[in-house]
C-alpha positions as CSV (number, residue, x, y, z in Angstrom):
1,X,-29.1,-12.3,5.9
2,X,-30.9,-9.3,4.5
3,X,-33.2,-10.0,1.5
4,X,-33.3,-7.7,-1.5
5,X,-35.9,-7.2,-4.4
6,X,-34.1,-6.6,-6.7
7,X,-30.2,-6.8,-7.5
8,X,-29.6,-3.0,-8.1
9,X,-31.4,-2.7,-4.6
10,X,-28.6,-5.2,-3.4
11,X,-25.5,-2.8,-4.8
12,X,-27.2,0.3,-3.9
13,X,-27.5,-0.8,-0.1
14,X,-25.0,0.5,2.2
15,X,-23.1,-1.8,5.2
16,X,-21.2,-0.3,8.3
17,X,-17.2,-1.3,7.6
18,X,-15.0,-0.3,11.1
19,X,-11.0,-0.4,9.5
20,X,-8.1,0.8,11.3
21,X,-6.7,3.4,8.6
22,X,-3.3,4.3,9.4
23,X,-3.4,3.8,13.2
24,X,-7.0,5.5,13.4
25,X,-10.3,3.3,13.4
26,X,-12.9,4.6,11.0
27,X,-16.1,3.5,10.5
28,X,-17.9,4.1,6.9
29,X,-21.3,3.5,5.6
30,X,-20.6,1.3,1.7
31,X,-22.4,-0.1,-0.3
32,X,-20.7,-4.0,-0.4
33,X,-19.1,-3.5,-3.8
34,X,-16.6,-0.7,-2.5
35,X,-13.1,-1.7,-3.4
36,X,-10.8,-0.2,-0.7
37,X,-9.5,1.7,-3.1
38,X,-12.1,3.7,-3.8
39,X,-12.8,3.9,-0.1
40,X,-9.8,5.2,0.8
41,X,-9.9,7.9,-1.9
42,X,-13.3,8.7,-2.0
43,X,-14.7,7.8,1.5
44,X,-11.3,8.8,3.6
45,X,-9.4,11.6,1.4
46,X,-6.4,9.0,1.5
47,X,-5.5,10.5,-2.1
48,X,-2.0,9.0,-1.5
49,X,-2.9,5.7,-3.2
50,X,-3.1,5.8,-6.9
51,X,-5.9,4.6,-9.0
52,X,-3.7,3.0,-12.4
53,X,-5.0,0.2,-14.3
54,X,-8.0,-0.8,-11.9
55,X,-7.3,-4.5,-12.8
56,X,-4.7,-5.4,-10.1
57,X,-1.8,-5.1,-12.7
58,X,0.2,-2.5,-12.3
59,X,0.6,-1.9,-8.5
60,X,-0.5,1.8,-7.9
61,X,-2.7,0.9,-5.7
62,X,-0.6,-1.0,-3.1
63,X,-1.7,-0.4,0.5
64,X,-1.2,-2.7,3.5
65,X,-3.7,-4.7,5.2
66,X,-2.4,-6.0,8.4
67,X,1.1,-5.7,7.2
68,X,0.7,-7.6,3.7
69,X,1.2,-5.9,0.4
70,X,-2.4,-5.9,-1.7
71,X,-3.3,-4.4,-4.7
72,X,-6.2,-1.7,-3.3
73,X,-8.4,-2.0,-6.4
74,X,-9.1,-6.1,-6.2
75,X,-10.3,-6.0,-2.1
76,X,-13.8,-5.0,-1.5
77,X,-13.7,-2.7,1.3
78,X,-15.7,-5.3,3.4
79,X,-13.8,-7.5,3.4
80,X,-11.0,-5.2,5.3
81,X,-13.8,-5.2,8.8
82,X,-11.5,-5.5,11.5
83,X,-8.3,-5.0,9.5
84,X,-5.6,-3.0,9.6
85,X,-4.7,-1.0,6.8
86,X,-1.5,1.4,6.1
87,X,-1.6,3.5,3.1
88,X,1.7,5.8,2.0
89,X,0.2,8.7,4.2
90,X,1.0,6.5,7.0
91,X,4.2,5.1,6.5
92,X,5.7,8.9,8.1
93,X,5.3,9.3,11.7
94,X,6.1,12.0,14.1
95,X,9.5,11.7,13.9
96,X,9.9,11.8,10.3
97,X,9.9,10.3,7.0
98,X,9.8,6.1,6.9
99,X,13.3,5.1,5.9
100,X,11.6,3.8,2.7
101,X,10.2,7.8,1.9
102,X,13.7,9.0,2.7
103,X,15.8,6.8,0.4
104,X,13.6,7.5,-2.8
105,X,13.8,11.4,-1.8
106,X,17.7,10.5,-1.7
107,X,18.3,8.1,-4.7
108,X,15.8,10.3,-7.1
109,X,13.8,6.9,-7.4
110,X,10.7,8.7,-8.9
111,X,10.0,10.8,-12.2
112,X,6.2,11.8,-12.4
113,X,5.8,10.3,-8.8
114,X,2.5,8.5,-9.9
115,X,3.5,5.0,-9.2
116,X,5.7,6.5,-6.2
117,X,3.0,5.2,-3.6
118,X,2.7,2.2,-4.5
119,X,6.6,1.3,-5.4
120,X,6.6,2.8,-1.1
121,X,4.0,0.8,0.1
122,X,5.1,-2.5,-1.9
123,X,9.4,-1.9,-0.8
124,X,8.3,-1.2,2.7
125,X,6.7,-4.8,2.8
126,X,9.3,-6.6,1.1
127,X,11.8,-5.1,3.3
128,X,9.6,-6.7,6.1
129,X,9.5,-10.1,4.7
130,X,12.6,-12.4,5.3
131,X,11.4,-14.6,2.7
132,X,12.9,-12.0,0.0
133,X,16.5,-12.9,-0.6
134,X,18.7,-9.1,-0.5
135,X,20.2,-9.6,-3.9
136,X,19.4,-7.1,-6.6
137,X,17.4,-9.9,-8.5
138,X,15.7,-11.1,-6.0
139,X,14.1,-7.0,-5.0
140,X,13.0,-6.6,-8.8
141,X,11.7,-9.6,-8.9
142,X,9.5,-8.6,-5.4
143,X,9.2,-5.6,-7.2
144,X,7.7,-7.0,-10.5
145,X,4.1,-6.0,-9.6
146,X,4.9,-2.5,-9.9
147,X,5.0,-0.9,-12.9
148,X,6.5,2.4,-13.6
149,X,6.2,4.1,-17.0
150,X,8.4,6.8,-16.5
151,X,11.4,3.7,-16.2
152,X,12.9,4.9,-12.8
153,X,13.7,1.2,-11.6
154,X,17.3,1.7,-11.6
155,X,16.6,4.3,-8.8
156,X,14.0,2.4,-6.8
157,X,15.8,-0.7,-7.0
158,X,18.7,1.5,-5.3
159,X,16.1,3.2,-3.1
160,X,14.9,0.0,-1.8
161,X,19.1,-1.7,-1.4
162,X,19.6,2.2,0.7
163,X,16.6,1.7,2.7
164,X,17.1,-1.8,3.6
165,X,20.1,-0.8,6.6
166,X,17.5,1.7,7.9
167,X,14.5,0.5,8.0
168,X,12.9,-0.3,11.4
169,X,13.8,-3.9,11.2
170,X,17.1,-4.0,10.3
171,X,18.0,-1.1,13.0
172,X,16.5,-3.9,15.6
173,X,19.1,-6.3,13.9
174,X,21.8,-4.4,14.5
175,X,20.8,-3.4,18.0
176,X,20.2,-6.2,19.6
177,X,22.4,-9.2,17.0
């Protein structure tokens, strides 16, 4: 392990992360005190993921790392190496919007759109998770790390209820029961 002087000479260092944004490896040169958050937005030009509260508490920042729901601004980027990470830019793919995308476009389940991202990135992995019961109490519960100021829950909650019979999963479901 590398000795420094002096702590500021610790912080200022930089460290080779390799990450698998989005289905693409990347490599950048951090220092170790990166949040992803930050590296995604000002290291990768992934402006998709919002920078709210900074603290972990309000769920803008929601991203994936290896198909889990984190809050972006509490991971240091280092500790992604390896990793796979998904972001809202990468929830599309060729063929079109996620179901997820589609459903808040179709259900109005956004106002200013700032906490849009996040609400995606954090209904795309509860949809995922057969832990989460399919009630409407059990999804805003789920749900209760995102905050939205505008008050557009009624419409992501009904976002999230239309996107769960076509999401990726549940299409598998009913394909092969």
């Amino acid at each position: 392990m590398k000795e420094y002087s002096t702590p500021a000479e610790a912080v200022d260092a930089e460290t080779t992360v390799t990450l698998t944004v989005n289905g693409e490896t990347r490599q950048l040169a951090i220092p170790p005190n990166v949040v992803l958050l930050d590296a995604l937005r000002d290291r990768l030009g992934l402006t998709g993921t919002k920078k709210g509260c900074d603290h972990g508490q309000c769920g803008a920042c929601t991203v994936h790392v290896d198909g889990q729901a984190v809050n972006s601004c509490l991971k240091l980027a280092v500790m992604c190496e390896g990793h796979e990470v998904t972001t809202v830019e990468g929830l599309a793919s060729d063929a079109g919007l996620h179901p997820v995308q589609q459903a808040f476009l179709e259900q109005d389940a956004y106002q200013c759109g700032f906490c849009t991202p996040g609400q995606m990135m954090s209904a795309t992995a509860l949809l995922e998770d057969e832990r989460i019961g399919t009630d409407d109490a059990a999804v805003r519960e789920a749900m209760s790390g995102n905050i939205c100021r505008c008050g557009a829950y009624k419409n992501i909650l009904a976002a999230i209820q239309s996107a769960r019979g076509q999401s990726p999963s549940a299409q598998q479901e009913s394909e092969n029961p």
